[in-house]
ROMAR-685356 format. One record per residue: x, y, z of N, C-alpha, C, O, CB in turn. Coordinates in steps of 0.2 Angstrom, whole numbers, plus 5000, padded with zeros to 4 digits. Glycine has a CB too. Layout:
XYZXYZXYZXYZXYZ...
//
This chain:
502049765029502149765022501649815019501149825023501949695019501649855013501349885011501449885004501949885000501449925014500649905002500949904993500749984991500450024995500349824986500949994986500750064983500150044975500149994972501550124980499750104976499250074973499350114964499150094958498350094979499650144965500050174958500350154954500250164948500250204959500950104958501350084954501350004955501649974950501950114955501049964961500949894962501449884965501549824965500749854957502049924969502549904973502349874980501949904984503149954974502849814979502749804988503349804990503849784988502549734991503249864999503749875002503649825008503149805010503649955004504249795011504249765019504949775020505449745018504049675019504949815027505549825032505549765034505149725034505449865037506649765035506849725040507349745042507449805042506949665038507749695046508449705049508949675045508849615042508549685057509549725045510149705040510349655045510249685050510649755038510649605045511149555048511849585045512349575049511049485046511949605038512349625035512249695030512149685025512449575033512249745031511949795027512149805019512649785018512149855031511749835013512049835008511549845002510949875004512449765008511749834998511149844994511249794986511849774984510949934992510449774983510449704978509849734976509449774979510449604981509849694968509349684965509449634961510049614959509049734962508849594959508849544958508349504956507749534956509049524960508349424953507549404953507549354958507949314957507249374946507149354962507149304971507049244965506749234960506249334980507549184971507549134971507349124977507649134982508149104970506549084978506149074984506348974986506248924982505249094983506548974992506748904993506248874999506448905004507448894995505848844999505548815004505648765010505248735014505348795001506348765007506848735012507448765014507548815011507148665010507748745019508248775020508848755017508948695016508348765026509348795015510148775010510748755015510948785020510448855004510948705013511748735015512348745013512648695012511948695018512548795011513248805007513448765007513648745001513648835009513748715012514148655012513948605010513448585013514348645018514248575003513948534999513248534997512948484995514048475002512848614998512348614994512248634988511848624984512148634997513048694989513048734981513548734978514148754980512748794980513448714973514348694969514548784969514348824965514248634958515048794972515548864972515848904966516048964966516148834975515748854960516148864953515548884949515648924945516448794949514948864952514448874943513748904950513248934947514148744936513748904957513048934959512548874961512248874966512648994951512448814956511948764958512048744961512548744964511748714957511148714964511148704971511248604968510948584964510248734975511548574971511748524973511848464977512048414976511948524974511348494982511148454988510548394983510248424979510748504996510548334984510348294981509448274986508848254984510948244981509648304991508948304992508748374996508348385000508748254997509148414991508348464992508048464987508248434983508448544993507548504987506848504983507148584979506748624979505848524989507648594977507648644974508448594970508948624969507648724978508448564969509048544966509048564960508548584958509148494965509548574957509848584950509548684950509848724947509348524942509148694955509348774954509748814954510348784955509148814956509848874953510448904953510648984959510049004960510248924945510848994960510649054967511149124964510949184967511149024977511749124959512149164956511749224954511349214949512549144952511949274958511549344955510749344958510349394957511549344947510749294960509849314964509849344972510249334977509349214965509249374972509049364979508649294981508149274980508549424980509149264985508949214987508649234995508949284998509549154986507949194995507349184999507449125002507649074999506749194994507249125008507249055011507049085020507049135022508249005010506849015022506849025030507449015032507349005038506348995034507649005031508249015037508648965031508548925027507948975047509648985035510248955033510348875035510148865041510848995034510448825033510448765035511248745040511648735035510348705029511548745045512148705046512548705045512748765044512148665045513048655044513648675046514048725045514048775041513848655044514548725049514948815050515348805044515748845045515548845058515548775039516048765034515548815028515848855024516148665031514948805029514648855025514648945025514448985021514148845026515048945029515149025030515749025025515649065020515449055040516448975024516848975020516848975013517249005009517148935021516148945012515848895003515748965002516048994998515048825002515049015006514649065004515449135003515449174999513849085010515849135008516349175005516549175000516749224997516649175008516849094997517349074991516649104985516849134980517648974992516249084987515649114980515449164979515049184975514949094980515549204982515549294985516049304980515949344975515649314994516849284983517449304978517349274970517749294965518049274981516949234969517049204963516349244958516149234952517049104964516149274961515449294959514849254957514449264952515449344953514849204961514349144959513749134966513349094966514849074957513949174970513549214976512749234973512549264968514049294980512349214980511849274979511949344978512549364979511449284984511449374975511749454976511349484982511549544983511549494970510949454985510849474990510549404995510549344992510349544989510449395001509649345004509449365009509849385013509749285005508949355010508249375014508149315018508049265015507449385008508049315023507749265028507449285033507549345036508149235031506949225035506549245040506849215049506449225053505749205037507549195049507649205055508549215054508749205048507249135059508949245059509449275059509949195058509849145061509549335066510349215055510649155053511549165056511849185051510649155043512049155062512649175062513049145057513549185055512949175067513049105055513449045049513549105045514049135046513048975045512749125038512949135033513249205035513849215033512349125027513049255040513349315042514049305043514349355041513049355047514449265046515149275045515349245037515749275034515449225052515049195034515449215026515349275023515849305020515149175020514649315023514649375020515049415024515049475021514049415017515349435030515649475033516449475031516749525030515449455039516749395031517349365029517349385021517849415020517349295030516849385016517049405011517149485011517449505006516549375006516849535016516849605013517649615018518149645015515949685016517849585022518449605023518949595018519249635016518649575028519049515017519449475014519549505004520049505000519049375015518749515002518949544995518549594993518349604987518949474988518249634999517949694997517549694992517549744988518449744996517049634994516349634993515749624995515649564998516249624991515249664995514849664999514249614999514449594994514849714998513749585001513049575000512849585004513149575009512849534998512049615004511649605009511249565012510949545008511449615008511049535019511049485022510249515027510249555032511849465026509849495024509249525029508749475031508649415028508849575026508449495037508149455039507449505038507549565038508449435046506649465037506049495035505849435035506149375035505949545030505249465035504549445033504549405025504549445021504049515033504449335024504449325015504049285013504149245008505049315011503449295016502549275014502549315009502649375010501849295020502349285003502049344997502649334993502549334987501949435000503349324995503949334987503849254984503849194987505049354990503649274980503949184975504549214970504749264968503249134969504649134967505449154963505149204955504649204953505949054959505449234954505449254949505349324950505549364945505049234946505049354954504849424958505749474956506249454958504449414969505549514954506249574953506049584960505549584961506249654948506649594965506749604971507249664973507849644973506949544974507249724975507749784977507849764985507449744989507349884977508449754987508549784994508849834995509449814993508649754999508849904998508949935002509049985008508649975013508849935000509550015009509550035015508950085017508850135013510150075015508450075022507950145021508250175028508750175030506850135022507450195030507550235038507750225042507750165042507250255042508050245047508350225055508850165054508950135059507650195061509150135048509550095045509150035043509549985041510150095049508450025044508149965041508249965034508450005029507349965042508249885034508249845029507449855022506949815023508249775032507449895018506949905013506949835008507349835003507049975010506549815008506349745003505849764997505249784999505849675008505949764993505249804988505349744981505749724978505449914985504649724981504649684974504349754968503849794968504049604975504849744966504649804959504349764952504149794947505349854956
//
């Protein structure tokens, strides 16, 4: 991680699970989500009745979390939200998830859209932070809070 001392950006490489590029304002979760009956598909809320982020919202955020929760039906939910635009616009995790990477994979085939799906470091983001990801060097994943 690195910050610049000019403009107060923080940079942190990662690896794409899915390549792409988002901006956004991070949705940091402290728990893990699960698509599947966690987030209502039509409106983005989160839903699950016992997570600690209920009633938030994930449409158009970089959503932040450690890791995806369970069941493989969630690869379906996060696609159908992808097509409906009620998807993250991008998410960041700290361990490699195969669930959520086959819905965003299923959605760029099925309706030729994309999100990015990375895995990093996300000590230091809380919600509200403007969040870029980009493609950088050697095809890493670039995370920058601007």
């Amino acid at each position: 991680m690195t910050r610049s001392v000019e403009t107060g950006l923080v940079e942190r490489t990662g690896t794409f699970q899915l390549a792409g590029e988002a901006q956004g304002s991070a949705l940091v979760l402290s728990q893990a989500l699960s698509f599947w009956g966690g987030v209502d598909v039509e409106t983005g809320d989160i839903i699950d009745h016992s997570h600690p982020d209920l009633g938030g919202n994930v449409a158009g955020k970089i959503l932040v979390m450690p890791s995806g929760r369970g069941s493989s039906s969630s690869s379906s939910v996060l696609a159908e939200a992808i097509r409906r635009g009620t998807a993250p616009a991008g998410i960041i995790l700290e361990r490699p998830d195969p669930i959520l990477a086959v819905g965003v994979i299923v959605a760029e085939f099925l309706y030729e859209i994309s999100m990015p799906l990375v895995v990093c470091e996300i000590a230091g983001i809380v919600s509200g932070d403007r969040i870029a990801i980009d493609l950088g060097e050697d095809a890493q994943a670039t995370v920058s809070t601007i």
